[in-house]
C-alpha positions as CSV (number, residue, x, y, z in Angstrom):
1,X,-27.1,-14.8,-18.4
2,X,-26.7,-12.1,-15.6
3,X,-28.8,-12.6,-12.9
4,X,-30.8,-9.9,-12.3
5,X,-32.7,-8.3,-8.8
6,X,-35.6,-10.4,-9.8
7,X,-33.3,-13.3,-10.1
8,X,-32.1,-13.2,-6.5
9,X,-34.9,-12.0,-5.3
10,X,-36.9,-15.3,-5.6
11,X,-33.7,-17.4,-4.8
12,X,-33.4,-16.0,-1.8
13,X,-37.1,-17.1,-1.2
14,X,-36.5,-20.2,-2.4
15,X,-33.5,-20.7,0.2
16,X,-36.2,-19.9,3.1
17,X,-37.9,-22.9,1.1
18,X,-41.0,-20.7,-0.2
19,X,-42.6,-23.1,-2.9
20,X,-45.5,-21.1,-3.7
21,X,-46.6,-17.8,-4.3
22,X,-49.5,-16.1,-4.4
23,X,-51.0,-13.2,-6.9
24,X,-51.6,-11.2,-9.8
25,X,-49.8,-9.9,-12.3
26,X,-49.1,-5.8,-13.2
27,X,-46.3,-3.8,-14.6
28,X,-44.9,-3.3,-11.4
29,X,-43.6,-6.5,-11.2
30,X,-43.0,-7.6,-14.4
31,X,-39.0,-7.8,-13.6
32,X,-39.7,-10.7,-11.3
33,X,-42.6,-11.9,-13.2
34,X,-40.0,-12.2,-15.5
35,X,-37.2,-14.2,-13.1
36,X,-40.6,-16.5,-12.4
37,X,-40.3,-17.6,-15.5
38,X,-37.0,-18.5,-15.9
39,X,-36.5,-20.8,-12.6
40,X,-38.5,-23.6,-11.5
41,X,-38.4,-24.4,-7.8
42,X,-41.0,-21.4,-7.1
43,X,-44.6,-21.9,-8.1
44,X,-46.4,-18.7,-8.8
45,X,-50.5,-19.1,-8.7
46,X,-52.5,-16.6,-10.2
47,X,-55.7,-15.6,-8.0
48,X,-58.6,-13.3,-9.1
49,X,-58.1,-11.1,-7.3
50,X,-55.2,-9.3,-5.0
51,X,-57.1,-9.7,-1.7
52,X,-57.5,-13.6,-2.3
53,X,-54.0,-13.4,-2.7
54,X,-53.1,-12.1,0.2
55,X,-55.9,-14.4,2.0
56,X,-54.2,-17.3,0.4
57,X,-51.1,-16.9,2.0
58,X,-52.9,-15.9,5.3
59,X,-54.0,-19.3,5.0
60,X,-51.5,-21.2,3.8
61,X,-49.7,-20.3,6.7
62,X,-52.7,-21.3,8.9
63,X,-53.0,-24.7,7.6
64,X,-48.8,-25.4,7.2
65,X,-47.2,-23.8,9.7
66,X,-44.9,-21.9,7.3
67,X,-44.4,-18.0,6.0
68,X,-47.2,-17.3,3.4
69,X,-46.4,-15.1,0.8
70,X,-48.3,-13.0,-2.1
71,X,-47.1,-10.7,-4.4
72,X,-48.7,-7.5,-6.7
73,X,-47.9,-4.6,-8.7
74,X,-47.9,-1.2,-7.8
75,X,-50.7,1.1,-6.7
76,X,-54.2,-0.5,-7.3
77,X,-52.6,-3.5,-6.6
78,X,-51.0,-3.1,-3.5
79,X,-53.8,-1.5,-2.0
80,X,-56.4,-4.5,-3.1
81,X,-53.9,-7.0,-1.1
82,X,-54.5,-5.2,2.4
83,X,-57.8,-6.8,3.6
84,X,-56.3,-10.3,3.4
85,X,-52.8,-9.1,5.1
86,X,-54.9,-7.3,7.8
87,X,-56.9,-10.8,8.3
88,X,-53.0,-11.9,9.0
89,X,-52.0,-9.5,11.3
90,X,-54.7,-9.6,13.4
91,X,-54.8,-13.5,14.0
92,X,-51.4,-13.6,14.3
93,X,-50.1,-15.2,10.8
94,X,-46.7,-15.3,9.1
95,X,-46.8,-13.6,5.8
96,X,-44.6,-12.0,3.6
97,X,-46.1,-9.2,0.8
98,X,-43.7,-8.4,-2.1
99,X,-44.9,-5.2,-3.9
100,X,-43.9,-3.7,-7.2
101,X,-43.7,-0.1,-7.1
102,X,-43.1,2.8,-9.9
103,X,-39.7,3.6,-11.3
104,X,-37.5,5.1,-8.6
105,X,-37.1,8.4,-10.9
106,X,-40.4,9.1,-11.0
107,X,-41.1,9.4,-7.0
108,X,-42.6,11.9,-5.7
109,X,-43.4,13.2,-9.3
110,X,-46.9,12.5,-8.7
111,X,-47.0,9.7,-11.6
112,X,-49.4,7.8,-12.8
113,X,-50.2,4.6,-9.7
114,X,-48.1,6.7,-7.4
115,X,-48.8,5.8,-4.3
116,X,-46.4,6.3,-1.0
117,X,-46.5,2.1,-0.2
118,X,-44.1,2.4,2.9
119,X,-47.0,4.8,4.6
120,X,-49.5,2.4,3.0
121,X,-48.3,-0.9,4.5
122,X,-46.7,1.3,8.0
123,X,-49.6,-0.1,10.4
124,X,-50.2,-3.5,8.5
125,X,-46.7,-4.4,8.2
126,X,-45.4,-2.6,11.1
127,X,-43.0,-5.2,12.0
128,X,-41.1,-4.7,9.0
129,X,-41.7,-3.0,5.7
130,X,-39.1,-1.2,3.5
131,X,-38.7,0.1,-0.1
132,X,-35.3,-1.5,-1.8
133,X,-33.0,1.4,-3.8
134,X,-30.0,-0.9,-4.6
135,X,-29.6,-4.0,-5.4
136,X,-27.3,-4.9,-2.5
137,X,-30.1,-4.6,-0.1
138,X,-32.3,-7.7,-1.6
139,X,-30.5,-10.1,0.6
140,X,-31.1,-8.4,3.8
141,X,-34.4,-7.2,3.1
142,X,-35.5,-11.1,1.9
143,X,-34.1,-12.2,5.0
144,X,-35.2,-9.7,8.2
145,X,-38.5,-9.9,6.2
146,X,-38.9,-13.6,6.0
147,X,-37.3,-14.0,9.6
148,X,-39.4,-11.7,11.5
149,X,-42.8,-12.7,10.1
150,X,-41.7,-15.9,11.2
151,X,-40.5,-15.2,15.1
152,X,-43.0,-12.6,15.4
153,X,-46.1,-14.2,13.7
154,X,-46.7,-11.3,11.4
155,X,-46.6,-9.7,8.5
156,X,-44.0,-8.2,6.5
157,X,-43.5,-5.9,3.2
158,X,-40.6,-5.6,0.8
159,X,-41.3,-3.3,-2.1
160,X,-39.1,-3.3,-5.1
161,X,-39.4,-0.6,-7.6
162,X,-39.7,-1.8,-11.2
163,X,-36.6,-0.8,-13.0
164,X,-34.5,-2.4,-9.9
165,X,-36.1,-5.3,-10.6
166,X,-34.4,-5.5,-13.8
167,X,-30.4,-4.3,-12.7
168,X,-28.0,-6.9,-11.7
169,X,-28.1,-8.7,-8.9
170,X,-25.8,-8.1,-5.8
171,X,-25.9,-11.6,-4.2
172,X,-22.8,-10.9,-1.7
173,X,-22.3,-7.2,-1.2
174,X,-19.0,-5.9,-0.5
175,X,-17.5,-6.4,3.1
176,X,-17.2,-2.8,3.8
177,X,-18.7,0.0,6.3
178,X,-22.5,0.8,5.1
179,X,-23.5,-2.7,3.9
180,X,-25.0,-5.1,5.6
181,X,-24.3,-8.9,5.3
182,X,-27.5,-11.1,6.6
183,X,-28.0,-14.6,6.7
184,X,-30.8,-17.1,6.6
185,X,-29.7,-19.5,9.7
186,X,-32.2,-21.3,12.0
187,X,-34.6,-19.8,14.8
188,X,-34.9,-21.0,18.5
189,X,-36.6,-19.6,21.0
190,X,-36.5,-19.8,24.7
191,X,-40.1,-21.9,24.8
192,X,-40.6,-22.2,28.8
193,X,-40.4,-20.2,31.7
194,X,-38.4,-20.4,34.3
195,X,-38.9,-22.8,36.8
196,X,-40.1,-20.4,39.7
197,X,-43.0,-19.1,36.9
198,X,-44.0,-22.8,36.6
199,X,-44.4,-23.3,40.3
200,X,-46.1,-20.2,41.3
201,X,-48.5,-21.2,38.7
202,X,-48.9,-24.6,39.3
203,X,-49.5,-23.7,43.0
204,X,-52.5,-21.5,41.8
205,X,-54.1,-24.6,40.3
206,X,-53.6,-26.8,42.5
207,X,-55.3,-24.5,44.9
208,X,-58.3,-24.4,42.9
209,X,-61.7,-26.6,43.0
210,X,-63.8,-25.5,39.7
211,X,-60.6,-25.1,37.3
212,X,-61.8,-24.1,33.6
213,X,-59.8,-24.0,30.5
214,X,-59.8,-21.6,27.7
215,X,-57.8,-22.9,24.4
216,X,-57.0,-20.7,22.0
217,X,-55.4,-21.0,18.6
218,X,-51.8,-21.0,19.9
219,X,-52.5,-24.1,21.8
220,X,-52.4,-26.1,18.5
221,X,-50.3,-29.2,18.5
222,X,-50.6,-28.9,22.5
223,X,-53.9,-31.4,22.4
224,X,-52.4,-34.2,24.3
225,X,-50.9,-31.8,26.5
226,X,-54.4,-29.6,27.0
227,X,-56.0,-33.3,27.3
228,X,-53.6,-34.0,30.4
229,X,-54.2,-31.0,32.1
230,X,-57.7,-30.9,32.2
231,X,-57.7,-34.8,33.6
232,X,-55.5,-33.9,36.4
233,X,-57.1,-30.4,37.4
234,X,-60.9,-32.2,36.9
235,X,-61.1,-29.3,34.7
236,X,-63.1,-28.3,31.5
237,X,-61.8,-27.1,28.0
238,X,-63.8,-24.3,26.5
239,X,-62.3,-23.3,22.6
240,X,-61.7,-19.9,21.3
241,X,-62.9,-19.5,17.7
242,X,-59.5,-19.8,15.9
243,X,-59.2,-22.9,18.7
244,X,-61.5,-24.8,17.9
245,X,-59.4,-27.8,16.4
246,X,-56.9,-28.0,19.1
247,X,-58.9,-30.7,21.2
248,X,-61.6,-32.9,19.9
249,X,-65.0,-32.2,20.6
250,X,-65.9,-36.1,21.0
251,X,-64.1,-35.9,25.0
252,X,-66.5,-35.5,27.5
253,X,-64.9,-32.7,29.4
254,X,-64.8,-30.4,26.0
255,X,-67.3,-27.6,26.3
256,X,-66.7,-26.4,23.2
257,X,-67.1,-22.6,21.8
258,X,-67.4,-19.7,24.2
259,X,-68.9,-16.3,23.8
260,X,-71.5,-14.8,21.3
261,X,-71.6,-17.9,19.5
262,X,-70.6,-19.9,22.4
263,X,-72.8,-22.8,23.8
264,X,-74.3,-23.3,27.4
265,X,-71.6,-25.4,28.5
266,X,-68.9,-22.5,28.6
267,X,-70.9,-20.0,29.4
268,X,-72.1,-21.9,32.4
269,X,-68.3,-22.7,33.5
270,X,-66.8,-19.8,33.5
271,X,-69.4,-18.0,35.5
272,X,-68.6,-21.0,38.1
273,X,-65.5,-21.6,38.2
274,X,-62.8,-20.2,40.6
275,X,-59.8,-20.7,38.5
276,X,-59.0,-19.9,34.9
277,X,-56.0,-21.1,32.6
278,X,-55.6,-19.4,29.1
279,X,-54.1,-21.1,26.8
280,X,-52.6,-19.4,23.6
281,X,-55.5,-17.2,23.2
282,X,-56.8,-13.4,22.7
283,X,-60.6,-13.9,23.2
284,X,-61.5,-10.6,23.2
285,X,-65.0,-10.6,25.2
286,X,-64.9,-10.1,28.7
287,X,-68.5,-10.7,29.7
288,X,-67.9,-14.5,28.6
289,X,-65.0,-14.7,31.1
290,X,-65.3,-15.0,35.3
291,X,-66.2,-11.8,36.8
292,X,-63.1,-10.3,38.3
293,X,-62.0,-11.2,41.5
294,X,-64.6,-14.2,40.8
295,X,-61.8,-16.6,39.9
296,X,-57.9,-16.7,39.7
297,X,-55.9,-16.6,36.8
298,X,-53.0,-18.1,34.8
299,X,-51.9,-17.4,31.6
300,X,-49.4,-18.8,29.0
301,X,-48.5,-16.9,25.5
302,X,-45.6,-17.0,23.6
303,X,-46.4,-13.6,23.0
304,X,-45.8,-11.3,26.7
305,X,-47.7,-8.2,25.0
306,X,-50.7,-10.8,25.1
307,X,-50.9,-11.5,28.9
308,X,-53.1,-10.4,31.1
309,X,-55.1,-7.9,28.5
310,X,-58.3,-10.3,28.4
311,X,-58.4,-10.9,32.2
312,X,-56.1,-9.9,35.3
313,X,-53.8,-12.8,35.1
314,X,-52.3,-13.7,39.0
315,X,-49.2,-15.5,37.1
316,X,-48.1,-15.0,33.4
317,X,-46.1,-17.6,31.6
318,X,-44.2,-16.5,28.4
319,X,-43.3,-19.0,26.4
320,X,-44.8,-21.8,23.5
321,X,-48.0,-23.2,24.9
322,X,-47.0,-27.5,24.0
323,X,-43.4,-26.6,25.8
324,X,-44.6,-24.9,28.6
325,X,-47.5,-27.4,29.4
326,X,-45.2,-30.7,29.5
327,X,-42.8,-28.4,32.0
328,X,-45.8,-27.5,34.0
329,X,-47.3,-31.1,34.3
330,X,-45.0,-32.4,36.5
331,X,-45.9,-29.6,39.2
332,X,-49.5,-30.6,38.8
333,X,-51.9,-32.6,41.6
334,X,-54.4,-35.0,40.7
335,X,-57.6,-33.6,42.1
336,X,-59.5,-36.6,44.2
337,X,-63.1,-34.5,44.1
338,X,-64.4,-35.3,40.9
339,X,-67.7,-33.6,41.4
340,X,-66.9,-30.1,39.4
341,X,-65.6,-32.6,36.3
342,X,-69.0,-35.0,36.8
343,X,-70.6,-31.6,36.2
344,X,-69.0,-30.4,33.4
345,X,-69.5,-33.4,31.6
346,X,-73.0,-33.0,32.1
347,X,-73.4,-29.8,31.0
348,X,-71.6,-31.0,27.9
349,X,-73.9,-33.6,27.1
350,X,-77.0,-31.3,28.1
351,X,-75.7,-28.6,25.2
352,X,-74.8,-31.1,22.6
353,X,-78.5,-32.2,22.8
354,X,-80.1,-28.5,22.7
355,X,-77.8,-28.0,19.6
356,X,-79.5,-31.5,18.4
357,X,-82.9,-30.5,19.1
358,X,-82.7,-26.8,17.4
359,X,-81.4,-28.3,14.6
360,X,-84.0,-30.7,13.9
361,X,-86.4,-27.9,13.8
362,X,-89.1,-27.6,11.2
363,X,-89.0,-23.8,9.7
364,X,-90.0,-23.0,6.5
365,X,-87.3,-23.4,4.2
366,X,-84.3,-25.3,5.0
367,X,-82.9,-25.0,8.5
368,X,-79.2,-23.5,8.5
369,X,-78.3,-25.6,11.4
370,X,-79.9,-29.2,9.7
371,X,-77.2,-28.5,7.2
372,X,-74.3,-28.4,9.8
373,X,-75.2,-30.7,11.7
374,X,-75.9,-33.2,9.0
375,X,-72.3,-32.2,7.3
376,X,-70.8,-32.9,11.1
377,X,-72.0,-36.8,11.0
378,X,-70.1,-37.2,7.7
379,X,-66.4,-35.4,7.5
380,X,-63.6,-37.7,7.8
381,X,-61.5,-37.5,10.4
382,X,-58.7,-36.0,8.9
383,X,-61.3,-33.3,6.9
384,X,-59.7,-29.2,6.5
385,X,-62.8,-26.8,7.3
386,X,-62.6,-23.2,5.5
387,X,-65.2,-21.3,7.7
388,X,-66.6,-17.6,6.8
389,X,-67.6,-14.2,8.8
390,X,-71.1,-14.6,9.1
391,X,-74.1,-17.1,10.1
392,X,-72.3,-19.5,9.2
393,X,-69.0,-18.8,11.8
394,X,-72.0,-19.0,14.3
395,X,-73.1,-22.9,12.7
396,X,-69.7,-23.8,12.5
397,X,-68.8,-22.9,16.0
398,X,-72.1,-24.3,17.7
399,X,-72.6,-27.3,15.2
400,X,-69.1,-28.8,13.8
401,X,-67.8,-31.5,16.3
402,X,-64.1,-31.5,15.7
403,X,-61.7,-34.9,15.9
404,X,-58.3,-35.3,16.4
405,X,-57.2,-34.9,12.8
406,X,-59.1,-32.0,11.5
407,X,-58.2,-28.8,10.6
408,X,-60.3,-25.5,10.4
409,X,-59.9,-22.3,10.6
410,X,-61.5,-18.3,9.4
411,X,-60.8,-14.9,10.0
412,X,-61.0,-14.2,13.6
413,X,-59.8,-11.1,15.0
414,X,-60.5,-9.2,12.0
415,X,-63.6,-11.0,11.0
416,X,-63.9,-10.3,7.6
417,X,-65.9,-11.7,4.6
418,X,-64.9,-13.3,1.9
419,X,-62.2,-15.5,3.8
420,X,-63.7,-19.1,3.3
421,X,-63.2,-19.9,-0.9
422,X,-59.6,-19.0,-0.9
423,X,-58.9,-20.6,2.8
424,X,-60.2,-23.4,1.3
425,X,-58.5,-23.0,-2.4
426,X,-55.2,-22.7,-0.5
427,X,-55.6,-25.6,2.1
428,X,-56.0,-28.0,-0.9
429,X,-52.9,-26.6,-2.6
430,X,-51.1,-27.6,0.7
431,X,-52.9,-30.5,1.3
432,X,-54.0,-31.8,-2.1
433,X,-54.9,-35.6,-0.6
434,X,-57.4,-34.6,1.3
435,X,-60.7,-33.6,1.4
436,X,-61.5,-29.5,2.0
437,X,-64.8,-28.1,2.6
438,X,-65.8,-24.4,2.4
439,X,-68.7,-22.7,4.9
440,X,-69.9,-19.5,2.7
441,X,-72.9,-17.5,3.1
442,X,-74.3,-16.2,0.3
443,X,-72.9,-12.6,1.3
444,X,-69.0,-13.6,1.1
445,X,-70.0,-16.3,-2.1
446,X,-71.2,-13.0,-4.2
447,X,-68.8,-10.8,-2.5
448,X,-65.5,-12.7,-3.7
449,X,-66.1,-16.2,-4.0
450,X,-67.7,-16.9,-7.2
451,X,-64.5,-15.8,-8.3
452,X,-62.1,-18.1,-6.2
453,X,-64.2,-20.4,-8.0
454,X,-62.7,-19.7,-11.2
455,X,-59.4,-20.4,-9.8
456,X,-60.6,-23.7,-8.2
457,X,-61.8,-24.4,-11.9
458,X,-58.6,-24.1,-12.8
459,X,-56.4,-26.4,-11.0
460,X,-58.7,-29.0,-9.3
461,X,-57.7,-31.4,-11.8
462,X,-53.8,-31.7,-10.4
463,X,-55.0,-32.5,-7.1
464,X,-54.4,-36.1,-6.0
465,X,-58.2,-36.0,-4.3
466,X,-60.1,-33.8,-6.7
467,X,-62.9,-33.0,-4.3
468,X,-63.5,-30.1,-2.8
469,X,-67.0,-29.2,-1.4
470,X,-68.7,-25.7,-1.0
471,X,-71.7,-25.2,1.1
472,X,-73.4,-22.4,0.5
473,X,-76.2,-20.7,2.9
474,X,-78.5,-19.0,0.3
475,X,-80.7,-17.2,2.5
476,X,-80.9,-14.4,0.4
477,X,-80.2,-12.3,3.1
478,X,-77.3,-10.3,5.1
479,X,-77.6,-12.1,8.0
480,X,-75.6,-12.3,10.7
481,X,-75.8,-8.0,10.3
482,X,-80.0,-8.5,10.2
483,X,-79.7,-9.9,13.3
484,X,-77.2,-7.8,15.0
485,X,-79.3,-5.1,13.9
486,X,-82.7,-6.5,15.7
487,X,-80.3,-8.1,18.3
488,X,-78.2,-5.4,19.5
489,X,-79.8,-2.3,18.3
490,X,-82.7,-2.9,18.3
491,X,-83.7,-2.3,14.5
492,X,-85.6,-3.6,12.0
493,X,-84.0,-5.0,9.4
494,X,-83.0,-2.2,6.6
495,X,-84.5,-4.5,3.5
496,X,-82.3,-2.2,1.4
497,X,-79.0,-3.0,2.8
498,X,-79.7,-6.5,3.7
499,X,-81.0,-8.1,0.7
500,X,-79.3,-10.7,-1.6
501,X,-80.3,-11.8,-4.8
502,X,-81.1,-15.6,-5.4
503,X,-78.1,-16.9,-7.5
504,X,-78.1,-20.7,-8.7
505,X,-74.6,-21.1,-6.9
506,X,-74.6,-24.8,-8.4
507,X,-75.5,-24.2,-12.0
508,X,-72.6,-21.7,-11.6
509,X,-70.5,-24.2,-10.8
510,X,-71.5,-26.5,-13.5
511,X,-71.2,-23.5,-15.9
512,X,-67.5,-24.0,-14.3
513,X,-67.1,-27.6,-15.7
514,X,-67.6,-28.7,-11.4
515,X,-70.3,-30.2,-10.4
516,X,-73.2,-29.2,-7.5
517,X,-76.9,-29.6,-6.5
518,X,-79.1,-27.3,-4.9
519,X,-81.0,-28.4,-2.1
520,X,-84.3,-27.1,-1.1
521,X,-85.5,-29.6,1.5
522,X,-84.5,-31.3,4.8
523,X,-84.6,-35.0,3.2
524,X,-82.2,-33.5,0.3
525,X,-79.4,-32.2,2.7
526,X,-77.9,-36.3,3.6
527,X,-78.4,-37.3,0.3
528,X,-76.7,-34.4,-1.3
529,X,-74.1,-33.9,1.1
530,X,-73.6,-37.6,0.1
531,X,-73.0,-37.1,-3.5
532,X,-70.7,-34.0,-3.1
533,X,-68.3,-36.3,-0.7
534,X,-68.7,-39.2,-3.3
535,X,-67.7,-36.7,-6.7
536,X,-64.7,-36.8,-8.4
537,X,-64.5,-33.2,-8.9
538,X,-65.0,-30.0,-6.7
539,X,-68.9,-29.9,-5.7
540,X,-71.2,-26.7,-5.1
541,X,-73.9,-27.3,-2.6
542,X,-76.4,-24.5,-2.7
543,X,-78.6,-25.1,0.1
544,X,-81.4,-22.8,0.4
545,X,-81.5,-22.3,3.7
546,X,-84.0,-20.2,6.2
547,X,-82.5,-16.8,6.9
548,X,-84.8,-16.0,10.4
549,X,-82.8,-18.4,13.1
550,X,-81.1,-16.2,15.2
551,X,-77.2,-17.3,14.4
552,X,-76.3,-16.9,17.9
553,X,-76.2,-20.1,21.0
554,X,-79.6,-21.7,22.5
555,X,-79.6,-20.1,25.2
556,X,-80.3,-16.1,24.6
557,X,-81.4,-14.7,27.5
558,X,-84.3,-13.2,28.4
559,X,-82.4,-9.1,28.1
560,X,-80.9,-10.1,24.8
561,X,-84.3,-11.0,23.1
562,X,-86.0,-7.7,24.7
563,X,-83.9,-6.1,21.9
564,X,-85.5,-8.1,19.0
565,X,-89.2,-7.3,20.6
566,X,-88.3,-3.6,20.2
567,X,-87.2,-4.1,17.2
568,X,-90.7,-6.0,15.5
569,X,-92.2,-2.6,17.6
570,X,-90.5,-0.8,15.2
571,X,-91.9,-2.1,11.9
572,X,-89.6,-5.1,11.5
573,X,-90.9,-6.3,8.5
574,X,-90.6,-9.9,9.3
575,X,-91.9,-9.8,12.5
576,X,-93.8,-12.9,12.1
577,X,-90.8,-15.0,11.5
578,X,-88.9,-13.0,14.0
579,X,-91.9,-13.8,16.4
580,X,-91.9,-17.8,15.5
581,X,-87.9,-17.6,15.8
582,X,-88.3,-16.3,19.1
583,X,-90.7,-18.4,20.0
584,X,-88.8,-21.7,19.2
585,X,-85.9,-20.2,21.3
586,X,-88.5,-20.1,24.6
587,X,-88.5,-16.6,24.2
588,X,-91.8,-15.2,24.3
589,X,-93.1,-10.8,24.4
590,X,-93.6,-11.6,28.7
């Protein structure tokens, strides 16, 4: 049989070892639908949705290290996948779209799902997107595509138009003027500085006395690196959202999250210390970094448009953040004066037992923060976390202690909803031995994930560990946006726009063929928690939790909560709760 565009087109994925592909069918594809089903090395998994596609293969590159890639028809289909590529771009994720697209004749005839898809995906896929006319450009376009999402961390777009799907394939085009003749070959990079960057920067930390660390997400696999740093400099670790796995949170010297939903611990050392090294991160908030001038800064990124945009960097190092460190240890001094570490490590152990005590609060219905903090006490060490935008980014960030194993991750520069069931659905895919947990509120489970549970429905039962646990915040309510409405506006909540309806998340589940509980009372959370770790299929926990906690640290201060105060002057119509929220915070009307 000839082999056909469609043909080559997934071979040549296959050669940059793509096993798995993300989407949902349409016309506009149905030439390498087609090829799909005639090989065997490429796994094609149908989603609900496009955007969980293109989520799914945001995360599978998240949690593997490799090019994620998703795939859908024309028009309505292309456009639903650009959420999930965005939530790529913006944290910096390898991934590959592959779009159908109308018949070339009819373009620009104003047919029907006509839509101009290299404009569409120009700011998305900026790196690289391009339409195919002939079938001798599949190889190239597979390979830049494929090879720059992967050196550049981004994403990329080939679109194929559906009768080119269907022509024969042109595997090696001809060796002559106008053609071009790519190949797949392996990628190096230069991964450290030059030794006069190392030394400048080195001398920088030597020099200081109150050193703090900030670890973002491209400081993973760098953790015994970080570790070493940080015990020669006396210095703290303070974690970026995306970084919060890269160093375990049981060391005494890890401060754990910084910013809005950062605790006291960070906070507390930046604002003292007089020299600051960033590692592989883009935090983006400046008033949860030293003052300028306050401190001196040092910077390493494997990406040099990067540097120096969060703070004004004395000494920028360019390269991969494990590399750079190991070159950079060497150069380092032991620091004798202990005293700023001793300090640290207080402030650590001071914070861990605010987040204790706020947790164990009594509020009227279940407290969001019991939940997390009971779940923390029982993931194995080598758990994956799927976290959400929302209250419960805040109780993962404050609550979660990670270990040395773990993975987690969520949408981070782009912050969107919806992100957690199809993290999660595509971590066990990668990892089907071990156990996956997804954070949802209640917002992002009606939003999208009810139906990334149909899909989990659907293939739990070729996973070599079956389970799979959802915990669900049903507060019935919008509300991290209730609260940065009171919060930072200084408005009462809009009972129109915030409100959720009650769904029984677990009977859902059971409707499913899974299994779940819902949980309505402190004493029920171990217990349950318990049984969903213990099933032998994926598990919906539907804890009905209390919706007025203020998802932000324990340690508002006394400026922040003036806004919520104008906000119950304002008819907040929970002022009550907002009041006894307030309250528990040490945060009174004086």
């Amino acid at each position: 049989m000839t082999m056909t565009v469609g043909d080559f087109l997934l071979q040549r994925l296959d050669e940059w070892r793509v096993g798995r592909i993300y989407g949902y069918p349409g016309d506009g594809i149905n030439g390498i639908l087609a090829a799909m089903r005639r090989q065997d090395r490429i796994r094609f998994v149908q989603t609900r949705h496009e955007e969980l596609a293109a989520f799914m293969a945001c995360a599978h590159a998240k949690y593997t290290g490799e090019v994620g890639v998703c795939m859908a028809t024309s028009g309505p289909g292309a456009i639903h996948l650009l959420n999930g590529l965005y939530d790529a771009k913006l944290d910096h994720q390898p991934v590959v779209a592959i779009v159908g697209q109308q018949k070339r004749a009819s373009l620009g005839g104003s047919y029907q799902q006509e839509v101009d898809l290299v404009t569409l995906f120009k700011d998305v896929a900026g790196a690289f997107v391009q339409m195919a006319t002939t079938a001798g450009q599949i190889r190239h376009l597979v390979d830049r595509a494929m090879r720059t999402a992967r050196s550049e961390r981004t994403v990329c777009c080939i679109i194929v138009p559906a009768d080119l799907q269907d022509e024969e394939a042109v595997a090696t085009p001809p060796r002559q003027h106008g053609n071009v003749l790519s190949g797949i070959g392996t990628l190096s990079f230069a991964e450290v500085p030059p030794p006069s960057a190392l030394r400048e920067a080195a001398d920088i930390l030597n020099g200081g006395k109150r050193v703090a660390i900030l670890a973002g997400a491209g400081a993973h696999g760098a953790a015994a690196e970080l570790v070493e740093v940080a015990e020669l400099l006396g210095a703290g670790i303070a974690k970026a959202l995306l970084g919060k796995m890269t160093v375990p949170d049981e060391l005494p010297f890890v401060t754990g999250s910084i910013g809005i939903i950062g605790t006291r611990a960070s906070f507390d050392m930046m604002n003292e210390c007089d020299t600051l090294l960033m590692v592989g991160s883009s935090f983006p908030y400046s008033e949860f970094l030293p003052e300028e001038d306050q401190a001196r800064g040092v910077q390493i990124d494997i990406d040099p448009k990067m540097v120096s945009l969060r703070y004004p960097m004395e000494t920028n190092l360019i390269g991969d953040a494990r590399s750079t460190l190991r070159a950079l240890i060497p150069l380092l001094e032991r620091k004798q004066d202990r005293g700023w570490r001793e300090r640290i490590e207080q402030k650590v152990r001071d914070s861990w037992q605010v987040l204790e005590r706020q947790a164990m609060l009594e509020t009227p219905e279940l407290n969001p923060q019991r939940a997390f903090w009971e779940l923390s006490q029982r993931l194995p060490e080598d758990a994956i976390l799927a976290g959400d935008s929302g209250s419960t980014t805040a109780w993962y960030a404050l609550d979660i202690r990670a270990r040395s194993r773990m993975m987690g991750s969520l949408s981070g520069g782009l912050a969107t909803m919806g992100s957690a069931m199809p993290y999660a659905f595509a971590a066990k895919m990668a990892h089907p031995g071990r156990l996956v947990v997804a954070l949802v509120g209640d917002g992002a489970m009606q939003m999208n994930g009810m139906n990334c549970l149909i899909t989990i429905a659907r293939h739990w039962q070729e996973w070599s560990d079956p389970r799979l646990v959802v915990l669900v915040l049903n507060n019935r309510d919008l509300n991290f946006v209730t609260w940065e409405m009171r919060g930072m506006a200084g408005e009462p909540k809009f009972e129109a726009s915030q409100e959720l309806p009650d769904v029984a998340y677990a009977d859902y589940a059971r409707l499913l063929g899974l299994d779940g509980v819902r949980v309505e009372r402190p004493e029920e959370i171990g217990p349950a928690l318990d049984a969903a770790f213990s099933a032998n299929k994926p598990f919906v926990l539907d804890v009905v939790s209390e919706a007025n906690i203020p998802p932000l640290p324990p340690h508002i201060t006394r400026s922040q909560a003036k806004q919520y105060y104008e906000a119950i002057e304002k008819g907040e119509p929970e002022a009550d709760a907002v009041r006894r929220a307030l309250a528990q915070q040490g945060l009174t009307e004086q």
